[in-house]
C-alpha positions as CSV (number, residue, x, y, z in Angstrom):
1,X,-44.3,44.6,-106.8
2,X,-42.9,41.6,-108.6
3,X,-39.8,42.0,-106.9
4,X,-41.8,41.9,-103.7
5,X,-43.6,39.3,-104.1
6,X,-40.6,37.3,-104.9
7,X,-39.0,38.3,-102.1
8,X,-41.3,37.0,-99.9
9,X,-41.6,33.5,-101.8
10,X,-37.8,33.3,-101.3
11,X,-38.4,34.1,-97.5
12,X,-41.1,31.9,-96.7
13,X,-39.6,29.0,-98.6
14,X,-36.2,29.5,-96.3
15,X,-38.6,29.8,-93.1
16,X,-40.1,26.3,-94.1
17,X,-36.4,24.8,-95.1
18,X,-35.4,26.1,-91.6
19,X,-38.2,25.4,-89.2
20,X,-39.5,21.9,-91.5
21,X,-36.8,19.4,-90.1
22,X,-37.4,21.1,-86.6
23,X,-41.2,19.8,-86.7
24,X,-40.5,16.6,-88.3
25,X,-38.4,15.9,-85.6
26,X,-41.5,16.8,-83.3
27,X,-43.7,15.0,-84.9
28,X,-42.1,11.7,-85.7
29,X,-43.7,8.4,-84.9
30,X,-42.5,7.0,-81.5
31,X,-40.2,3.9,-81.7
32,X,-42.3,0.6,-81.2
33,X,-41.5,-2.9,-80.9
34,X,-43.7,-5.4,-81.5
35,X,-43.3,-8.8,-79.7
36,X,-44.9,-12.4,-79.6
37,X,-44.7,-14.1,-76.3
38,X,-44.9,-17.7,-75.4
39,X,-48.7,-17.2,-73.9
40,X,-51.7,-14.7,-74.1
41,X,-52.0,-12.4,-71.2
42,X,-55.6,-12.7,-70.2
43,X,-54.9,-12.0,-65.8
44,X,-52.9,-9.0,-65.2
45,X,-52.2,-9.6,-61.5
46,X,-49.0,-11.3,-60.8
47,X,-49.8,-11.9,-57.3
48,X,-52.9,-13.4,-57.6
49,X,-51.3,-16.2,-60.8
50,X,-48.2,-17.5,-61.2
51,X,-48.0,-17.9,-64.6
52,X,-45.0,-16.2,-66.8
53,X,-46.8,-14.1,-69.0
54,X,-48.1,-12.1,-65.8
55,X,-44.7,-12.2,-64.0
56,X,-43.3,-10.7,-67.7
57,X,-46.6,-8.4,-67.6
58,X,-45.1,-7.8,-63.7
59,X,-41.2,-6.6,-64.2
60,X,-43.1,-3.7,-67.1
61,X,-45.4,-2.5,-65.1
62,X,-43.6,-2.8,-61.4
63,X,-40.8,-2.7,-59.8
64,X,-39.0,-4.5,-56.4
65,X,-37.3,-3.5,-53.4
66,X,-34.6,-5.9,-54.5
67,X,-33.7,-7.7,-57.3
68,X,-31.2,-10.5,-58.8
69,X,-28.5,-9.6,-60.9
70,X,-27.3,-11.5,-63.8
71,X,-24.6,-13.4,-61.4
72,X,-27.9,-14.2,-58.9
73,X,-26.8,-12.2,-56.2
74,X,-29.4,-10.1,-54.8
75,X,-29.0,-6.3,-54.9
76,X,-30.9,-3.3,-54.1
77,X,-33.7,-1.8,-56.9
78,X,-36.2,0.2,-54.8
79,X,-34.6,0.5,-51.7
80,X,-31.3,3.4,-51.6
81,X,-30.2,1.6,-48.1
82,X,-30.8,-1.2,-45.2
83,X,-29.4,-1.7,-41.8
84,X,-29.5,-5.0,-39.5
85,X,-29.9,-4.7,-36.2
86,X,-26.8,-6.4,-33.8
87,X,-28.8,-9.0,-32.8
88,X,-29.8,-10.0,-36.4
89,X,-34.0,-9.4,-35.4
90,X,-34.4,-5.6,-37.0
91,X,-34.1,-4.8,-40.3
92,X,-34.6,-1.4,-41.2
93,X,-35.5,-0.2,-45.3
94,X,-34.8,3.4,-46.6
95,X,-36.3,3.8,-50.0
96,X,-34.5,6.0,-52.8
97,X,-35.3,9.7,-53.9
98,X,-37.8,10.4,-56.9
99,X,-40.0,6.9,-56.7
100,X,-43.4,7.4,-58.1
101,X,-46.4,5.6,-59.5
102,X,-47.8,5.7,-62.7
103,X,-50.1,8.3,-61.9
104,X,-47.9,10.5,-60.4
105,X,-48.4,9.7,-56.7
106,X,-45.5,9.3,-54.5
107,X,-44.3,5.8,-53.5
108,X,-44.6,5.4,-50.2
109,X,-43.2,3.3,-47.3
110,X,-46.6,2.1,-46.4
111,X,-47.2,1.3,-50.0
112,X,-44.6,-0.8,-49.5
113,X,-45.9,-2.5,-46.4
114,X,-49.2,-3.8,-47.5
115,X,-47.9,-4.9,-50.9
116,X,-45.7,-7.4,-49.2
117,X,-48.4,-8.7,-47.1
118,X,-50.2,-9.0,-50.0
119,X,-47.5,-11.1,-51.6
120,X,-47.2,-13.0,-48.7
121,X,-50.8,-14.3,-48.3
122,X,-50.1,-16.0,-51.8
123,X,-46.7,-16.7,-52.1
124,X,-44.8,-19.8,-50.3
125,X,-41.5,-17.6,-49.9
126,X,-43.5,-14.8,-48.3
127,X,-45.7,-17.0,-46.1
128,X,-42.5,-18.7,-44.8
129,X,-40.4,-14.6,-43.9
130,X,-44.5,-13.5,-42.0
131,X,-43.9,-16.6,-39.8
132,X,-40.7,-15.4,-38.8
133,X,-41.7,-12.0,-38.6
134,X,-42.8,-9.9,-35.6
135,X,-43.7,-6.7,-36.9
136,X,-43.9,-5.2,-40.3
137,X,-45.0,-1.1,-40.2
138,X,-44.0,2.2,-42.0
139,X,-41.5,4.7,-40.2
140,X,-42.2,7.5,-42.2
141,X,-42.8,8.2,-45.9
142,X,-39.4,6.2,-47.0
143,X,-38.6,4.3,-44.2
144,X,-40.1,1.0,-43.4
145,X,-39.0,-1.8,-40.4
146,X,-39.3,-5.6,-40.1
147,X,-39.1,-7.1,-36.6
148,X,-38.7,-10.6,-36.6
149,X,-39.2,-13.4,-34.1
150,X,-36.1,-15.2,-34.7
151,X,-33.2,-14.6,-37.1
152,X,-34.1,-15.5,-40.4
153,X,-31.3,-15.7,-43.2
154,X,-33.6,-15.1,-46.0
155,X,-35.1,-11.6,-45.7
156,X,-33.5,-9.9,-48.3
157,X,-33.2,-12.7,-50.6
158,X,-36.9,-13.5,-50.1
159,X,-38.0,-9.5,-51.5
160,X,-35.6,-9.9,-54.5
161,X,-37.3,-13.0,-55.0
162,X,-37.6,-13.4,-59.1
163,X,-39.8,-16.3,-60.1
164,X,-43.5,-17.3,-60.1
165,X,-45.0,-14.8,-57.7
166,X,-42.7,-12.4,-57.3
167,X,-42.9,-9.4,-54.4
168,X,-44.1,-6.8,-56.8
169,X,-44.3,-3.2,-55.0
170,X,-48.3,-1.7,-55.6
171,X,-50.4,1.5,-54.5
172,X,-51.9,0.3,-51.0
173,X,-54.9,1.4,-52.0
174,X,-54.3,-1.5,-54.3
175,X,-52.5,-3.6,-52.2
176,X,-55.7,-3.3,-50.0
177,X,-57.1,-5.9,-52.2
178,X,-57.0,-9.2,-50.2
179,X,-54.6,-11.9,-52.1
180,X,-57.8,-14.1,-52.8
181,X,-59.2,-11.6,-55.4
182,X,-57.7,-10.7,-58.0
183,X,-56.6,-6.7,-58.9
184,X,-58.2,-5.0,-61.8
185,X,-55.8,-1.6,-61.9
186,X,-52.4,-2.3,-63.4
187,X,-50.7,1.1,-61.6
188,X,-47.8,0.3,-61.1
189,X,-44.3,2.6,-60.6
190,X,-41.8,0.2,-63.4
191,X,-40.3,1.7,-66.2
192,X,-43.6,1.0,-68.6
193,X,-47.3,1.7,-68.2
194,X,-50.1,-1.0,-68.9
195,X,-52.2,0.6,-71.5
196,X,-55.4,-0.9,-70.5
197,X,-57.5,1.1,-72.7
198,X,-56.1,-0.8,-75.8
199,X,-55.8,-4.4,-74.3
200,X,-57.8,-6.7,-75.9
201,X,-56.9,-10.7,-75.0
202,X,-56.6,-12.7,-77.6
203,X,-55.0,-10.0,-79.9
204,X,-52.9,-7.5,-78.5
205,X,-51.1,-5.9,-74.7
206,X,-49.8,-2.4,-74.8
207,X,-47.5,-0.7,-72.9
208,X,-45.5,2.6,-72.8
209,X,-42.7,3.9,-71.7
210,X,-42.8,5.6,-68.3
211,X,-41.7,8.6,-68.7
212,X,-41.3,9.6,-65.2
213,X,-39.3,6.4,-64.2
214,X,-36.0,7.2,-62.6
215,X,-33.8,4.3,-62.7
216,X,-30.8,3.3,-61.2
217,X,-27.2,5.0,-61.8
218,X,-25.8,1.2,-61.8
219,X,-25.2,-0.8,-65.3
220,X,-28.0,-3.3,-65.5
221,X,-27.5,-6.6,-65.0
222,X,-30.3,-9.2,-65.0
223,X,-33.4,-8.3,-63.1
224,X,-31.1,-5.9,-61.4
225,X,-29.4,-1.9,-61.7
226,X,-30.8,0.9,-64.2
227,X,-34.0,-0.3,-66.0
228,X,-34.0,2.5,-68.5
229,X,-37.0,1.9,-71.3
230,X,-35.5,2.6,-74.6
231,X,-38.5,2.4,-77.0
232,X,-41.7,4.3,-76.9
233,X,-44.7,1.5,-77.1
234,X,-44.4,-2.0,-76.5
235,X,-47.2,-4.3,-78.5
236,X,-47.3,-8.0,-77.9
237,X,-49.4,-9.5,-80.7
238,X,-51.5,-12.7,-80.0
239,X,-49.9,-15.7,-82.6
240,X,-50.8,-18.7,-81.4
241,X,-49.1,-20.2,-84.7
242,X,-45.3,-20.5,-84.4
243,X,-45.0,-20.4,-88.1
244,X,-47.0,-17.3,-88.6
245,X,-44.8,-15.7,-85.9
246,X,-41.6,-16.8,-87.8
247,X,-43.3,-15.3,-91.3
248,X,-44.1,-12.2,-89.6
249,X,-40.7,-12.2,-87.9
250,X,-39.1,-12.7,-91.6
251,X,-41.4,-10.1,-93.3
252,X,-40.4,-7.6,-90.7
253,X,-43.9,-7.3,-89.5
254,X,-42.5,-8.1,-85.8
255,X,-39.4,-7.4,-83.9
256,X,-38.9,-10.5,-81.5
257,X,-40.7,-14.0,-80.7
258,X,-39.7,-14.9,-77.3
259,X,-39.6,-18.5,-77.6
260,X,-38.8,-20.6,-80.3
261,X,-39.0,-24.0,-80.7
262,X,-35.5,-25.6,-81.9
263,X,-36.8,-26.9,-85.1
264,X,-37.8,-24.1,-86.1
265,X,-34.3,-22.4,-85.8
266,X,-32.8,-24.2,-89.4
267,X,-35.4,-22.1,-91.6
268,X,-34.1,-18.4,-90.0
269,X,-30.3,-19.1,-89.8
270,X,-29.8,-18.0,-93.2
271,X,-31.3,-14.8,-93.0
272,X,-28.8,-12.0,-91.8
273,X,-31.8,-9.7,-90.6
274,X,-32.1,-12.6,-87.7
275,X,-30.2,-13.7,-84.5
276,X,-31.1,-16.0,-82.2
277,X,-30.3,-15.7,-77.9
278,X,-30.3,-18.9,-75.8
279,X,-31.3,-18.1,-72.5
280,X,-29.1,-18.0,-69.5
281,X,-30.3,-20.4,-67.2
282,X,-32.5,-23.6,-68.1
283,X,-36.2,-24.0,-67.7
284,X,-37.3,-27.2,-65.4
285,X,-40.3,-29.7,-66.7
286,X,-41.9,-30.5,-64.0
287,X,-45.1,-33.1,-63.3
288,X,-47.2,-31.5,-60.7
289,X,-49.6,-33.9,-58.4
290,X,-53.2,-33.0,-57.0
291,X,-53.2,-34.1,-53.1
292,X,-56.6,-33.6,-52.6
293,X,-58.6,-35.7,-54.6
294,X,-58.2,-40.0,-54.7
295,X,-56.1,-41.7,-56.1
296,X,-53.4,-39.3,-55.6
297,X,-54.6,-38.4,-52.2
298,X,-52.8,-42.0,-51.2
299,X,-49.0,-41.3,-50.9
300,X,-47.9,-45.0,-52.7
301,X,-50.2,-43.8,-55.9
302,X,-48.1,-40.4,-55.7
303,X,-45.1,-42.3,-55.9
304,X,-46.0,-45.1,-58.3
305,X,-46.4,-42.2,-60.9
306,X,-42.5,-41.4,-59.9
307,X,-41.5,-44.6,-61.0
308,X,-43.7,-44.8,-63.9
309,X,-42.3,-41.4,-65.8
310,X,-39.2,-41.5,-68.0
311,X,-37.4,-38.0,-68.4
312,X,-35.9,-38.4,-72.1
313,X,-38.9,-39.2,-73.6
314,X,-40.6,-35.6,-72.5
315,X,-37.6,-34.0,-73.6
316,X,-37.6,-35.6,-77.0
317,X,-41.0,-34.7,-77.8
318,X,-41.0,-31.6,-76.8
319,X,-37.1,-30.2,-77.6
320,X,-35.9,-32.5,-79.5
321,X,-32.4,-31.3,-79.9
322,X,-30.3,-32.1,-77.5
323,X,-28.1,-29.1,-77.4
324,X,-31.0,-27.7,-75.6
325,X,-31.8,-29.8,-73.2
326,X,-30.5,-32.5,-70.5
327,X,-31.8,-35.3,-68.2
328,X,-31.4,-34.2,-64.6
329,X,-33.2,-35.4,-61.7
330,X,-32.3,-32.9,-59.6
331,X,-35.3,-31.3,-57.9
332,X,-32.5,-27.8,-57.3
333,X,-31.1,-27.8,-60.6
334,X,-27.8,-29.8,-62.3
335,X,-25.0,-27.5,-62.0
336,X,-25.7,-25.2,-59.0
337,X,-24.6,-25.9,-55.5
338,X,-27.6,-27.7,-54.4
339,X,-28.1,-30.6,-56.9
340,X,-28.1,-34.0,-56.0
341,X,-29.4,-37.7,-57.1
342,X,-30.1,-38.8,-53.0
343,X,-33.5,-40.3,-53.2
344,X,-33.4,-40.7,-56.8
345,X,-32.5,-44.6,-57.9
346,X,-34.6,-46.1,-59.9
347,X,-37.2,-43.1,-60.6
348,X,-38.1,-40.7,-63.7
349,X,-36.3,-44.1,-65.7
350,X,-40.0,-45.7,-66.5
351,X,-39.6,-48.2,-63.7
352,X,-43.0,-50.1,-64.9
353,X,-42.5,-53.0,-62.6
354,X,-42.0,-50.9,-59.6
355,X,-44.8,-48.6,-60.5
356,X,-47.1,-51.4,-60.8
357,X,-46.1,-52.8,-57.3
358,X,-47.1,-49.7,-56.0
359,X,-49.6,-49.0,-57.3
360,X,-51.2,-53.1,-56.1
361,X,-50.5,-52.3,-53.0
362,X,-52.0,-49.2,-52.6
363,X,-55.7,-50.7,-53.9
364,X,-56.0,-48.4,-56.8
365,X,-59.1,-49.3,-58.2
366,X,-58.5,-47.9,-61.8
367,X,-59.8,-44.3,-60.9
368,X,-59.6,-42.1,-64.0
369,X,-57.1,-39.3,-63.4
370,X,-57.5,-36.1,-65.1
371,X,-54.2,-35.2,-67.0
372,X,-54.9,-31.4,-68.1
373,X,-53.1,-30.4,-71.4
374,X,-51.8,-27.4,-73.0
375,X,-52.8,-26.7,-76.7
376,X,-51.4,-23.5,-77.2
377,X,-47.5,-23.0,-75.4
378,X,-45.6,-24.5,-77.9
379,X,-42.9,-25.3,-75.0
380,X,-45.2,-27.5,-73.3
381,X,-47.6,-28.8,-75.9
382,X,-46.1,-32.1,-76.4
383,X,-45.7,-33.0,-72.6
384,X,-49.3,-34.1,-71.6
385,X,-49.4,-36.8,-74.4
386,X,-45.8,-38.4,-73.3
387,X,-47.4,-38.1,-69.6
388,X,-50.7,-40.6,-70.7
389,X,-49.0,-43.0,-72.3
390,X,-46.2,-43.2,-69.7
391,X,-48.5,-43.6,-67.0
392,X,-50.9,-45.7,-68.8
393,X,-48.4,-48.6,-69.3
394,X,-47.8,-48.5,-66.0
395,X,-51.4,-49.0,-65.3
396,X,-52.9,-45.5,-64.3
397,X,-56.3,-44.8,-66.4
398,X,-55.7,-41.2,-67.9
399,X,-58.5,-38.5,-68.9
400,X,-56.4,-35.9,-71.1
401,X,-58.1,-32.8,-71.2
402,X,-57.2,-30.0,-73.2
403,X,-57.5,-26.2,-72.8
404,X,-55.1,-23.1,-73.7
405,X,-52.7,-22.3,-71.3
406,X,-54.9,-19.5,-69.7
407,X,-57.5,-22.0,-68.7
408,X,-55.0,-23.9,-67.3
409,X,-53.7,-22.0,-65.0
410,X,-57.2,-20.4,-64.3
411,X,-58.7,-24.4,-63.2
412,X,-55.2,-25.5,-61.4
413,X,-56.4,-23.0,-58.5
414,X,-59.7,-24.9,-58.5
415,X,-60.2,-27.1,-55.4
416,X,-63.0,-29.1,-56.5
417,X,-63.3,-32.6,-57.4
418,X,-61.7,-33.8,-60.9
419,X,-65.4,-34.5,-61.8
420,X,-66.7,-31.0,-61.0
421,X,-63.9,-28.8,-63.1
422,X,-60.9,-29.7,-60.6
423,X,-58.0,-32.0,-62.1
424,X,-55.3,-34.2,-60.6
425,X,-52.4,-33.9,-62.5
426,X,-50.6,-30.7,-65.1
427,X,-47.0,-30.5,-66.4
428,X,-45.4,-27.6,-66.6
429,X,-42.2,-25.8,-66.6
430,X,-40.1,-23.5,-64.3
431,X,-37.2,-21.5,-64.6
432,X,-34.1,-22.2,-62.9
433,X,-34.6,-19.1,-60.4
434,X,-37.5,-20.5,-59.1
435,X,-36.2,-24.3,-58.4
436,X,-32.8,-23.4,-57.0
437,X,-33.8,-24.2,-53.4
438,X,-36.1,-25.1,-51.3
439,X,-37.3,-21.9,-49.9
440,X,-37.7,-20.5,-53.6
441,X,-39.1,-23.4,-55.1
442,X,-43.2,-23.3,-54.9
443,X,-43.1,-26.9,-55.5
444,X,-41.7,-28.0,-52.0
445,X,-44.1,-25.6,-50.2
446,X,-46.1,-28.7,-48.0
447,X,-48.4,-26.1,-45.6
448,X,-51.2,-27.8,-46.7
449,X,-54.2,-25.4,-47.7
450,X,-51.3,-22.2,-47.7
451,X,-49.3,-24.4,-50.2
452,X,-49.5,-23.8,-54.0
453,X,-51.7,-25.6,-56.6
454,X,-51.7,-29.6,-55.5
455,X,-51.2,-28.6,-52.0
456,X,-48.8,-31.0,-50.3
457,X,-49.3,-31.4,-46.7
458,X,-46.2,-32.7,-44.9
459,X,-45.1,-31.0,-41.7
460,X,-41.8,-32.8,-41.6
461,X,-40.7,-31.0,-44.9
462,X,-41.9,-28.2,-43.7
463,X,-39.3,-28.3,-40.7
464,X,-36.9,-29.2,-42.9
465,X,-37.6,-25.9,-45.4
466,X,-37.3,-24.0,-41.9
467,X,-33.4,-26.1,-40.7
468,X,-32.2,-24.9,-44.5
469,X,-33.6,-21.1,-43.7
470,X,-31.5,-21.4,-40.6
471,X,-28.9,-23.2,-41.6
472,X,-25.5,-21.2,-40.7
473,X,-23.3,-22.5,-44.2
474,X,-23.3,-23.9,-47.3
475,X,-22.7,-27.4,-46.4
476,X,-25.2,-27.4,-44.0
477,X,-27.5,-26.4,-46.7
478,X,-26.3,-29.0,-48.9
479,X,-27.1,-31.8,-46.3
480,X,-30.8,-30.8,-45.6
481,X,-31.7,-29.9,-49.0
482,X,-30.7,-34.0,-50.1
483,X,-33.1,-35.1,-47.4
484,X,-35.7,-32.8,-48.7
485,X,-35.1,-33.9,-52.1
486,X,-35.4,-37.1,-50.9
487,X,-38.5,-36.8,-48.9
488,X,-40.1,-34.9,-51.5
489,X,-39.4,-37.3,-54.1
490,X,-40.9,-40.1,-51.7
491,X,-44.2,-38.1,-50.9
492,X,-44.9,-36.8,-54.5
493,X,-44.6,-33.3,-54.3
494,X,-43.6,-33.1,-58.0
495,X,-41.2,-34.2,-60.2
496,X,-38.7,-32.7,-62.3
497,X,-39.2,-33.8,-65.9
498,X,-35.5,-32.9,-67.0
499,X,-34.6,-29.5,-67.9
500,X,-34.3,-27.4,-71.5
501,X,-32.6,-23.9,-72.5
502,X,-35.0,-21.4,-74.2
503,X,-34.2,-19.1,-77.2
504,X,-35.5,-16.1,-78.4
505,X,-35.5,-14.8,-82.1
506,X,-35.7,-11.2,-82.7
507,X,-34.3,-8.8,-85.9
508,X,-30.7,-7.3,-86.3
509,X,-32.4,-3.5,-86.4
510,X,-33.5,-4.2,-82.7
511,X,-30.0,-4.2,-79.3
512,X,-29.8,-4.2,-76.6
513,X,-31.4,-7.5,-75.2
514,X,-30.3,-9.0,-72.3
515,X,-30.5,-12.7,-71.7
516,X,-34.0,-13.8,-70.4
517,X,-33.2,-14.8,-66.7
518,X,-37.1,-15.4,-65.2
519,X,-38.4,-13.5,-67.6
520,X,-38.0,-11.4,-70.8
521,X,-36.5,-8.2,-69.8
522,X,-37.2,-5.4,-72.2
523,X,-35.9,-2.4,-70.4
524,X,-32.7,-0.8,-72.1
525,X,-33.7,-2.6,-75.5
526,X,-33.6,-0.3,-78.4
527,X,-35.1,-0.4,-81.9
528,X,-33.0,1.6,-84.8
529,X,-34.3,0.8,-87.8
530,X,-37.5,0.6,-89.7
């Protein structure tokens, strides 16, 4: 009986040596990395904002019919295959095999459809492709046709558009919604899913890895080819404190903080468990004008604030370093094809004298103007109070106002009066992607109440957006984007501050991060370590 017994100890102890590892295996805790971003998400449309934390929020959650690779040339994400017609008018879009949403619906070609009119009721890039387009319907389930009036040389660059609102694809029955109201149902068909369930602003975004997400066979590269999500669970955690982000990055309480500030950098060089990424293309300052409300509705005031701004001083304060940042007055960027100083002697250098000129013969009568700061982006926290005392020597009174970067962005679609919640002037900062040229860039959009924030109103520019859509070469381009440089700089759409390189932190037990081109990317990131 003993010998029994034993036996069947000895068994069941070599059942549970067998089957144990089996079941840990099953059971172990899924791989999660736990991020701070520059900004809270708090809107979870990125048509509807512009801001980066909902275009970040956007490339999880969605995907796009095309998309930039790392060497900015666009290729196809969504779509298996495209045909132009002979005569340049019809273009034709075949989706790939196995697309699907989040809940498990098919994607559809008239999916498709009403998500880019959706995009193009906000967007300046989209606007500008409906008013050269004819027609826009589904064929069948994958195939969808555009028809347009005239040829247009930006179709397929304007879907694998990558910065501020990009041409995310949605459910139609989401798409539905109109562009002025903003969505509530993150269903999306990208490589993660919004956990909405266990968002809470202010503390914490989750999202998990799609599991039915088919990506591409290509290598990925940028915002382009096989978006394959490594990790289980994403968490971004709410730290509005750089220095508790760096403490938690150093106790290994976090994997990554996606931007921080250069003098911060001395205190984690040391420590092995830490690298550091500088992005790949820089970010662009820029000084944004209100149109709509006095003074700035008077073009001399618009440009007297031009004059009146120095670049280097903005850059100091806010970088500091110089091996991550440079002066550039180029509204398309120093270094790419486009960039040029026409139009640009004697401004962003803190011309007082000239500003004050100005600003005599235009009548101002010492309005206040309402200067709206950021409190809680630690890449732009330091620009308002450079702004104020830049313009204030030049003889501008300034009401700073400050409010977290949510807010921000919430009251710089308010039309109303400076004195009833409106503002007149914000600073802010773009990447490279979305500054390049003039059809990209949001800032040169002049169709008056169709424009972005500020809403410049200029019909000439707005020819001379449609010459460079139209224009047959690269030196064509060049010429008409220095007269719209020029013409912008002139009327006051905006006014590039200067332009600085992010960096992102994160721990040695996390690969596979590619270099932040619009956004963070986290697809085919891994974690392999506690």
């Amino acid at each position: 009986m003993q010998s029994l017994v034993r036996r069947g100890l000895t068994t069941a102890i070599a059942t549970l040596a067998v089957t144990w590892p089996l079941a840990a295996i099953a059971q172990s805790p899924p791989t999660t990395v736990r991020a701070v971003m520059h900004s809270d998400l708090k809107v979870i449309d990125p048509i509807w904002v512009s801001a980066q934390i909902a275009r970040t929020h956007g490339y999880l959650v969605y995907d796009t019919l095309f998309a930039l690779d790392a060497d900015m040339k666009v290729q196809p994400q969504m779509v298996d295959s495209y045909k132009v017609s002979d005569d340049k008018l019809t273009y034709t879009f075949v989706l790939r095999d196995g697309l699907q949403w989040h809940d498990g619906k098919p994607v559809l070609a008239a999916d498709c459809v009403q998500s880019i009119k959706r995009w193009a009721e906000r967007d300046g890039v989209g606007q500008r492709l409906m008013q050269s387009t004819k027609d826009l319907e589904a064929v069948d389930d994958k195939t969808f046709r555009l028809t347009l009036k005239e040829p247009y040389g930006f179709v397929v660059e304007s879907f694998a558009k990558p910065g501020s609102t990009a041409p995310f694809m949605m459910p139609k029955r989401i798409a539905d919604t109109p562009g002025t109201q903003q969505i509530r149902d993150a269903t999306g068909s990208g490589p993660f899913v919004f956990k909405a369930d266990e968002w809470k602003p202010g503390e914490k975004v989750v999202y998990v890895k799609n599991t039915n997400y088919k990506p591409r066979a290509e290598p990925p590269s940028g915002l382009a080819g096989g978006k394959v999500p490594k990790v289980d669970r994403i968490e971004w955690l709410v730290m509005p404190d750089v220095q508790t982000a760096v403490n938690a990055l150093q106790n290994n309480e976090i994997d990554i903080i996606e931007a921080l500030p250069p003098d911060l950098l001395p205190m984690l060089q040391t420590n092995k468990s830490i690298v550091y990424q500088r992005g790949k293309y820089p970010g662009q300052y820029t000084f944004r004008i209100n149109w709509l409300h006095p003074p700035f509705d008077n073009p001399k005031i618009r440009e007297a604030a031009g004059y009146a701004i120095d670049q280097k001083p903005f850059l100091d304060a806010q970088i500091g370093d110089e091996k991550f940042y440079q002066v550039c007055k180029a509204y398309f960027i120093c270094g790419t094809p486009l960039a040029t100083t026409e139009g640009m002697d004697g401004r962003l250098e803190g011309n007082v004298a000239k500003a004050r000129e100005l600003l005599k013969e235009a009548g101002y009568d010492g309005t206040p103007v309402v200067l709206m700061r950021t409190t809680d982006l630690p890449a732009l926290v330091n620009l308002a109070p450079v702004a104020k005392a830049q313009l204030e020597r030049a003889g501008f009174k300034v009401d700073m106002q400050s409010a977290d970067w949510q807010t921000t962005v919430s009251r710089t679609n308010k039309r109303d009066a400076p004195a009833n919640g409106g503002w007149n002037l914000f600073l802010t900062s773009w990447g490279a992607l979305d500054s390049s040229n003039p059809i990209v860039s949001q800032n040169l959009n002049a169709s008056c109440e169709k424009a972005t924030p500020g809403w410049p109103c200029d019909k000439k520019l707005e020819e001379l957006r449609d010459q460079f859509a139209r224009a047959p070469d690269l030196e064509q381009q060049k010429k008409i984007a220095a007269e719209i440089q020029v013409r912008a700089a002139t009327l006051g759409t905006h006014y590039p501050l200067g332009e600085w390189y992010g960096m992102m932190v994160h721990r040695t037990n996390t690969k596979g991060w590619m270099p932040p081109m619009t956004a963070m990317l986290f697809w085919n990131a891994e974690k392999t370590g506690p």
